[in-house]
C-alpha positions as CSV (number, residue, x, y, z in Angstrom):
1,X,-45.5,-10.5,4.0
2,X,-45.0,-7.0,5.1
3,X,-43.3,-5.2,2.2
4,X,-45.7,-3.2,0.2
5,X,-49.2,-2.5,2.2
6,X,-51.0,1.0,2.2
7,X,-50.9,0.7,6.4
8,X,-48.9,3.5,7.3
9,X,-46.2,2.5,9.4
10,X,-45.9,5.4,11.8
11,X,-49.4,4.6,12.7
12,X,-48.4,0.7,13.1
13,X,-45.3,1.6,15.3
14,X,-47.4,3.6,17.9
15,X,-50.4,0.9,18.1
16,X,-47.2,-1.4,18.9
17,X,-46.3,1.4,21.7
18,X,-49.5,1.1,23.0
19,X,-50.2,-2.3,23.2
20,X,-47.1,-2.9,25.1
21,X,-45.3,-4.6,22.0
22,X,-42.5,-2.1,21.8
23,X,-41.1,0.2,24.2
24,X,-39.5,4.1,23.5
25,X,-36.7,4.7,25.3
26,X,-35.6,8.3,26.5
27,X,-32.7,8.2,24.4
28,X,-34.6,8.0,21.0
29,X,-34.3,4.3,20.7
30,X,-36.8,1.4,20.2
31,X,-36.7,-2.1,21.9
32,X,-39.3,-5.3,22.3
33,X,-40.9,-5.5,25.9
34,X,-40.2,-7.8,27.8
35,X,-43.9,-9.0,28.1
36,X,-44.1,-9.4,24.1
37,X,-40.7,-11.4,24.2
38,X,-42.6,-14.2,26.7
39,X,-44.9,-14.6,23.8
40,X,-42.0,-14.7,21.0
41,X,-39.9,-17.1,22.3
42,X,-43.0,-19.8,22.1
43,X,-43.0,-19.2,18.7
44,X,-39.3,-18.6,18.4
45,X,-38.4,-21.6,19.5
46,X,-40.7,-23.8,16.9
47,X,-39.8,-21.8,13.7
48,X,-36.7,-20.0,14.6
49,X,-34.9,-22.2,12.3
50,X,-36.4,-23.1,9.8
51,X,-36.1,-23.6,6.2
52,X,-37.7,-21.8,3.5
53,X,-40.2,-24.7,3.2
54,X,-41.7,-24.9,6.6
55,X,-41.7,-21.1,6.2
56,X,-43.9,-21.4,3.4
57,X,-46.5,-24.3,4.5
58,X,-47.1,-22.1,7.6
59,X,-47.7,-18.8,6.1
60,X,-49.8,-20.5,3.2
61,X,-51.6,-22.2,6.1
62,X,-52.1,-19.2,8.0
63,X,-52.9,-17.0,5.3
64,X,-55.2,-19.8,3.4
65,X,-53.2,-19.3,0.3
66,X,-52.1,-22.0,-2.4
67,X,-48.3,-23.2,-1.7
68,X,-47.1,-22.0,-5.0
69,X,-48.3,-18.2,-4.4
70,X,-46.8,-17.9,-0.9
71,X,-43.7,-19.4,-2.2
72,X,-42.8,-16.8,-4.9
73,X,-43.8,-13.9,-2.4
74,X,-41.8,-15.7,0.4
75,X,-38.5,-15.5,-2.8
76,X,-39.9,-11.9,-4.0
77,X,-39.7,-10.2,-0.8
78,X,-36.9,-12.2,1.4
79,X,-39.6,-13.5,3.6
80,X,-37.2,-15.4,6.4
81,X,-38.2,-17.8,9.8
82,X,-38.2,-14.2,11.8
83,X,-40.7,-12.3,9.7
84,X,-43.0,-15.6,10.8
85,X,-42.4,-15.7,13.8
86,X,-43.0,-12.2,14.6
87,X,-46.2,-12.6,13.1
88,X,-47.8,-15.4,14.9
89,X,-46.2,-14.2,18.0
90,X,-48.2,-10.9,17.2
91,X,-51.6,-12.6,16.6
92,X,-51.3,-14.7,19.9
93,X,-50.0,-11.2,21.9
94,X,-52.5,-8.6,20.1
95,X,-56.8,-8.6,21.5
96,X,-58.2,-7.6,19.4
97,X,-56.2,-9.2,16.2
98,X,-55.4,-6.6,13.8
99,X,-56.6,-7.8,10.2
100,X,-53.9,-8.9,7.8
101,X,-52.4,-6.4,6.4
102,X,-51.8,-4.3,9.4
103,X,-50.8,-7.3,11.5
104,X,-48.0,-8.3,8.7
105,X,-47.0,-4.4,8.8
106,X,-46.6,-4.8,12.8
107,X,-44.6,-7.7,12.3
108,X,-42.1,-6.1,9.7
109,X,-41.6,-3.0,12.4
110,X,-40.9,-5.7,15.0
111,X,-38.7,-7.7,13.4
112,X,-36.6,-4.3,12.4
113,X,-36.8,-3.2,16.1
114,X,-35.9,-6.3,18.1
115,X,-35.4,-7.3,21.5
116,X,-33.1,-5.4,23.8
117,X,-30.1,-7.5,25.4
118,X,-31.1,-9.7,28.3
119,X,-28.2,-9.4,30.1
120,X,-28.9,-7.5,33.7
121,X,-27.7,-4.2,33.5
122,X,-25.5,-4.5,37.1
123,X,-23.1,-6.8,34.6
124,X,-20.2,-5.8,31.8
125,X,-21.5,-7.5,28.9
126,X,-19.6,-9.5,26.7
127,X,-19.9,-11.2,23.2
128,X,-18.0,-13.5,21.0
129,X,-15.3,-10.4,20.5
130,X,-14.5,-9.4,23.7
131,X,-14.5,-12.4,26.0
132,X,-11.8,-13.8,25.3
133,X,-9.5,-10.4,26.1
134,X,-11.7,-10.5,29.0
135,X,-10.5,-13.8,30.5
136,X,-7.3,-12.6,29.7
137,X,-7.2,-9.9,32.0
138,X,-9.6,-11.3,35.0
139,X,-8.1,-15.0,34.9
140,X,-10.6,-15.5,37.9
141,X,-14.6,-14.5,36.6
142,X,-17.9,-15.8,36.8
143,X,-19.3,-15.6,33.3
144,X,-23.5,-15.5,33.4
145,X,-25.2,-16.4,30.0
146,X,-29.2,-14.9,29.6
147,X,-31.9,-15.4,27.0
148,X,-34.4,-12.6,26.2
149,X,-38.1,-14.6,27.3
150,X,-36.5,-17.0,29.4
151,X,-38.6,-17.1,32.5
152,X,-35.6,-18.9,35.1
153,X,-33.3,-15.8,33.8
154,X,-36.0,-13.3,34.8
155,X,-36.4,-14.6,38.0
156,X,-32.8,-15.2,38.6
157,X,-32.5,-11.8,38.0
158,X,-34.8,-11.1,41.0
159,X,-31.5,-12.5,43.2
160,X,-29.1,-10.7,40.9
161,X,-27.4,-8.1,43.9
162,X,-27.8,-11.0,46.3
163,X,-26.0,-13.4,44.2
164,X,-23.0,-10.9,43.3
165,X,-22.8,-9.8,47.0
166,X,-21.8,-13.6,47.4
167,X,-19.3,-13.6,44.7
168,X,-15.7,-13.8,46.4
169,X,-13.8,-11.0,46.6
170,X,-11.0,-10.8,43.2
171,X,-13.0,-12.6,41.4
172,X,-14.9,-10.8,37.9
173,X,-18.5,-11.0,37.0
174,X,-19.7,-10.5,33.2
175,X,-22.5,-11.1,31.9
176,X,-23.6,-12.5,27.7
177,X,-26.3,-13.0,25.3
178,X,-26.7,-16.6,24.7
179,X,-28.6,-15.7,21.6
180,X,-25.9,-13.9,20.2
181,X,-22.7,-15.1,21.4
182,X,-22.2,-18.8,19.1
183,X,-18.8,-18.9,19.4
184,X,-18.9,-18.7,23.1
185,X,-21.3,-21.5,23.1
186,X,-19.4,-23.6,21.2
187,X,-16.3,-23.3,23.2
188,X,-18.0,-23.9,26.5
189,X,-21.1,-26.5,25.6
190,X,-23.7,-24.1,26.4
191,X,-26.9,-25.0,25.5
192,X,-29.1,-23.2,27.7
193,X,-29.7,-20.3,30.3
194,X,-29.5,-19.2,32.7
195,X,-26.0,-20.3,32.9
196,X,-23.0,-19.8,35.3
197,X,-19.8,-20.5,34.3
198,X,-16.8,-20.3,37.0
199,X,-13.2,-19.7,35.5
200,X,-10.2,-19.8,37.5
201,X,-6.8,-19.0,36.3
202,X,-8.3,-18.7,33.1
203,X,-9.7,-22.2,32.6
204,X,-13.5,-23.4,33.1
205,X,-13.5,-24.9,36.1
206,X,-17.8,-25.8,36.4
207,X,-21.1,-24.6,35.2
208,X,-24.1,-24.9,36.3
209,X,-27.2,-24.2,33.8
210,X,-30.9,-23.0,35.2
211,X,-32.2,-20.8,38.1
212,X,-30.1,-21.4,41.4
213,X,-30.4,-19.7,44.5
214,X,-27.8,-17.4,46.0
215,X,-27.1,-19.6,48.8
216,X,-26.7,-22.3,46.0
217,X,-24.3,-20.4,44.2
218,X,-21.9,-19.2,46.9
219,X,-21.6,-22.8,48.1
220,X,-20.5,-23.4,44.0
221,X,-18.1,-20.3,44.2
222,X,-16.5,-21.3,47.8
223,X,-15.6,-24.7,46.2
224,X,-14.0,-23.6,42.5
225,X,-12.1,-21.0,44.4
226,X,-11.5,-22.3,47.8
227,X,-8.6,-24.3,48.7
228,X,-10.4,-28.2,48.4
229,X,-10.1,-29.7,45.1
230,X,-11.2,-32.6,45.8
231,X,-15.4,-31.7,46.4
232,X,-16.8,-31.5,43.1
233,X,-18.3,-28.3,42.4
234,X,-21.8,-29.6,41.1
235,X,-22.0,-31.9,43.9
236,X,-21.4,-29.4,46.3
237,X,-24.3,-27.1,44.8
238,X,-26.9,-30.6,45.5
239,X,-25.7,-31.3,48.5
240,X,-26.6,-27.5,49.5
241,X,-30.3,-29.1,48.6
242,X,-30.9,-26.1,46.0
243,X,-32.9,-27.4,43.1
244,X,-32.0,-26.6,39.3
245,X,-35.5,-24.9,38.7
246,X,-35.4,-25.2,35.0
247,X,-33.8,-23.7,32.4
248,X,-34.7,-22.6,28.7
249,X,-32.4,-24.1,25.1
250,X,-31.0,-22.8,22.6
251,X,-32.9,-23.7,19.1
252,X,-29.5,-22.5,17.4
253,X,-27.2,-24.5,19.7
254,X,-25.5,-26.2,17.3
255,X,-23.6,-24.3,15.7
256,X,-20.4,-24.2,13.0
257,X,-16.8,-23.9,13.9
C-alpha cells in the first residue's frame, strides 16, 4: 500500500505537519495529534482487528482493484488492519484528499509515527511491567486507565487537578494506557475508559468506567477508604446524582492469558 512510491517521504511527513496530522516535538520526536486521533479511532475501532480478508475486500474496494491483485500486494508487502486504518482515517481527516499514492505514503509515515500515550502528564504511568511492583509498594492507589481519541477521557482530563486534589491523603494515583496494557485488562475486567480503579491494601476494591465528576469521585474514594463497609461504593457514586457520561471500548478487549 505504501511501500514503494516515487512520493518522497520527507515531503509527505511535513504536509502531515501542516495539516495538523503529526506533531514535532522540541525534543526531536514525532507523535499523532490529538485532533487526527478523534478521526482514527472511528476507523480504528471498525478495522482494528481484522483479518487479512476484510483487510483485503476494503482496500480492493477502496482502491477499485480485483480481490486477487490486492491480495498478493496485501502478502508482498505485510499490509496489516493498521496500514488500513491509517489510510481511511487520512482520507476522512485530509481537504483536499491527496491522490493515491501520496495519501498511501502518508499513511505508512503515520502508522510508523503513532499516537503519543494518553495518559495525563500530572500521573506516573504504568503498563503491564510495572503495575504490579507498583501495587506492591502503594497498597492504597487509584489506578486511572485512558484511551488516545476517547472523548469522556479528554474531557475528564479537563477535571484532572480537581479530581486529584480530592484524592485522600496516603493514597497513590497512576495512570495506564488501556490500549497497551492487556494483561492489566485481563486481570481487572476492563473493557473501557475512562476508568477508575480503587485498591486498598492491595486488593480492587471498585471501579467505575466513563466520565465522572470530581464531586462524584470523592464521594467513591470517601467510601473505599473510609471506615463504612457496608455502603457500596458504586451506589454511593449514584446516589451523589453524578451521571456515568459515556465511556469508549476496547476493540482488543478480549484478550489471551
Amino acid at each position: 500500500m505504501a511501500a514503494h512510491t516515487s512520493v518522497d517521504p520527507e515531503s509527505a511527513l511535513d504536509r502531515l505537519v501542516d495539516e495538523g496530522v503529526v506533531e514535532a516535538h522540541a525534543d526531536g520526536s514525532l507523535t499523532t495529534t490529538e485532533a487526527y486521533e478523534r478521526t482514527r479511532v472511528v476507523y480504528h475501532d471498525t478495522y482494528g482487528n481484522a483479518d487479512e480478508a476484510t483487510v483485503v475486500q476494503a482496500l480492493s474496494e477502496v482502491f477499485d482493484v480485483d480481490r486477487e491483485a490486492v491480495a498478493a500486494y496485501v502478502d508482498e508487502h505485510d499490509v496489516g488492519p493498521a496500514d488500513l486504518v491509517a489510510y481511511l482515517s487520512l482520507q476522512s481527516f485530509l481537504d483536499p484528499v491527496p491522490d493515491r499514492e501520496l495519501l498511501a505514503t502518508m499513511a505508512a509515515l503515520v502508522v510508523e509515527v503513532g499516537p503519543g500515550s494518553p495518559v495525563p502528564g500530572q500521573l506516573d504511568e504504568l503498563d503491564d511491567d510495572s503495575y504490579e511492583a507498583f501495587l506492591a509498594e502503594h497498597p492504597d492507589a487509584v489506578l486511572t486507565v485512558w484511551k488516545t481519541g476517547c472523548h469522556p477521557c479528554d474531557a475528564m482530563k479537563d477535571d484532572l487537578d480537581e479530581i486529584l486534589g480530592r484524592v485522600p491523603d496516603g493514597v497513590a494515583v497512576a495512570g495506564l494506557d488501556g490500549e497497551s496494557i492487556p494483561s492489566f485488562r485481563l486481570e481487572y475486567g476492563v473493557d473501557s475508559a475512562p476508568a477508575v480503579l480503587a485498591f486498598s491494601d492491595g486488593t480492587l476494591v471498585e471501579s467505575l468506567t466513563g466520565r465522572r465528576s470530581p464531586v462524584a469521585l470523592e464521594q467513591f474514594f470517601a467510601v473505599v477508604y473510609g471506615d463504612d463497609d457496608t455502603v457500596d461504593p458504586v451506589a454511593a457514586v449514584e446516589a451523589a446524582a453524578d451521571r456515568d457520561d459515556g465511556s469508549v471500548e476496547f476493540v482488543d478487549a478480549d484478550v489471551d492469558e
